[in-house]
C-alpha positions in Angstrom: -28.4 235.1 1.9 -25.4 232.7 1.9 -24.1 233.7 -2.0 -24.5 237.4 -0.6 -22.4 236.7 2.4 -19.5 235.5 0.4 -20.0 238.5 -1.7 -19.4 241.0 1.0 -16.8 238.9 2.4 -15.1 239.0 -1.0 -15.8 243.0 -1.6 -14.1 243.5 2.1 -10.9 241.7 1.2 -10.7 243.9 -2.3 -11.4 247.2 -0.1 -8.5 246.0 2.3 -6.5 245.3 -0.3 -7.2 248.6 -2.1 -7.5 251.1 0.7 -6.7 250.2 3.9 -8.6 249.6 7.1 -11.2 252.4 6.2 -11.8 251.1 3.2 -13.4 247.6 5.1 -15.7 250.0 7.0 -18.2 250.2 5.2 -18.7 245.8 5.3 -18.9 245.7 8.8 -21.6 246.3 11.3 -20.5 249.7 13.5 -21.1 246.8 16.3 -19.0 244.0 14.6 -17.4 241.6 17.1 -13.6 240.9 16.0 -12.5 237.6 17.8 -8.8 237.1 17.7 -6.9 233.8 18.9 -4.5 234.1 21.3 -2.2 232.5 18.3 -2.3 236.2 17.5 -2.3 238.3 20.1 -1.0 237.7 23.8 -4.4 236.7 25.0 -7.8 235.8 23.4 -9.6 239.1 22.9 -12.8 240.5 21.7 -12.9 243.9 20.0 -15.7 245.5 19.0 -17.4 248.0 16.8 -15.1 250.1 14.1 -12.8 251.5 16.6 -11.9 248.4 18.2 -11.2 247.1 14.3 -9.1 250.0 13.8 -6.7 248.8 17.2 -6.7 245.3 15.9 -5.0 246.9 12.4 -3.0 249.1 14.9 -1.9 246.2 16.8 -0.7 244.9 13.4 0.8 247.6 11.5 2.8 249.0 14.8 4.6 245.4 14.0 4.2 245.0 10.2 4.8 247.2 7.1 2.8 246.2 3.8 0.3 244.7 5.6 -2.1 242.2 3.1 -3.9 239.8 3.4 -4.6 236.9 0.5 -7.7 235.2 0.9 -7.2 231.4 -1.1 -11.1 230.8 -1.1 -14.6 231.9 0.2 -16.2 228.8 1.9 -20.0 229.5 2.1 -21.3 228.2 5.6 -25.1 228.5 6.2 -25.1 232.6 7.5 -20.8 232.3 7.7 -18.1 232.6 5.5 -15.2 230.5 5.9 -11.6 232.3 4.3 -8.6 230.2 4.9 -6.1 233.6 4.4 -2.4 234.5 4.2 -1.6 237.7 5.8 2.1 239.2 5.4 4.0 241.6 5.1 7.3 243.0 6.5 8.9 243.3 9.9 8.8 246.7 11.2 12.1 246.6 13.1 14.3 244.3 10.4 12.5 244.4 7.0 12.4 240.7 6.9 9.6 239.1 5.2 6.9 237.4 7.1 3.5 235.7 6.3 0.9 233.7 8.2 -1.8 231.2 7.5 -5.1 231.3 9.1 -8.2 231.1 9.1 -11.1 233.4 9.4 -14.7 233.0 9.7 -17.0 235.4 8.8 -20.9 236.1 10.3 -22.7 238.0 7.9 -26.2 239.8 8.3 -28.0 242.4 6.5 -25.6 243.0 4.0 -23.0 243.4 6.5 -20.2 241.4 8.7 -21.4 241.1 12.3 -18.3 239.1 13.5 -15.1 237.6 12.7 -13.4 235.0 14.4 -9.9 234.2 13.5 -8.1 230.3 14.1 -4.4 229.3 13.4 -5.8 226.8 11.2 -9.0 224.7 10.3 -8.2 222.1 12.8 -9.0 224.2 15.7 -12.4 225.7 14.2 -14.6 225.9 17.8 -17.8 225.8 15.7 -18.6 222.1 15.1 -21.0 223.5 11.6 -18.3 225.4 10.1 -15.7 223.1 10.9 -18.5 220.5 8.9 -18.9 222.6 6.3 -15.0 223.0 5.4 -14.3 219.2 5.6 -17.6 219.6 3.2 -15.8 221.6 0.7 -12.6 220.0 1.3 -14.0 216.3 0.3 
């Protein structure tokens, strides 16, 4: 089940990458929980299902053009997926550049993602197994 996560995970980055938000659909559960850091947003919030996906891209591309996102590697983590990531793009309002390192965690089940939790970096990984299993990997 663990290889499979990191399959989907992997598929659902190539989707993004190719098509978009609707694209990455089709990888998540229709009841997926998105967990975004405050790092990100102006508070810690919890959206949910595949509309609340399509505000956190909203959120996003109301700020940035050329929105991407990089993954570096797919950590496997027991029934998570662990994807340190680079997401850039450009400024809406000045055109400038910008990118961001981060760190996304992945729950996968059936096939599908059931949640995503998003950190600034590894260091402040809440889950004491994940954070185990990227110092793991990192060793």
């Amino acid at each position: 089940m663990a290889i499979e996560n990191v399959e989907v995970v992997r598929r659902g980055y190539r989707a993004f990458r190719e098509g978009g938000v609707e694209a990455i659909l089709e990888f998540l559960d229709p009841e997926i929980e998105w967990h975004m850091s405050a790092a990100f947003t102006s508070a810690s919030r919890i959206y949910r299902g595949h509309d609340g996906v399509r505000e956190v891209f909203r959120f996003f591309t109301e700020r940035i053009d050329e929105l991407g996102a990089d993954p570096h590697e797919f950590i496997e983590a027991g029934d998570r997926v662990i994807v340190p990531v680079r997401m850039h793009g450009r400024l809406h309002e000045t055109g400038e550049p910008v990118a961001y390192e981060l760190v996304q965690v992945w729950t996968g089940r059936d096939g599908r993602a059931i949640k995503l939790v998003t950190y600034p970096d590894i260091e402040t990984v809440a889950d004491p197994d994940v954070a185990a299993a990227a110092d793991r990997h990192a060793a």
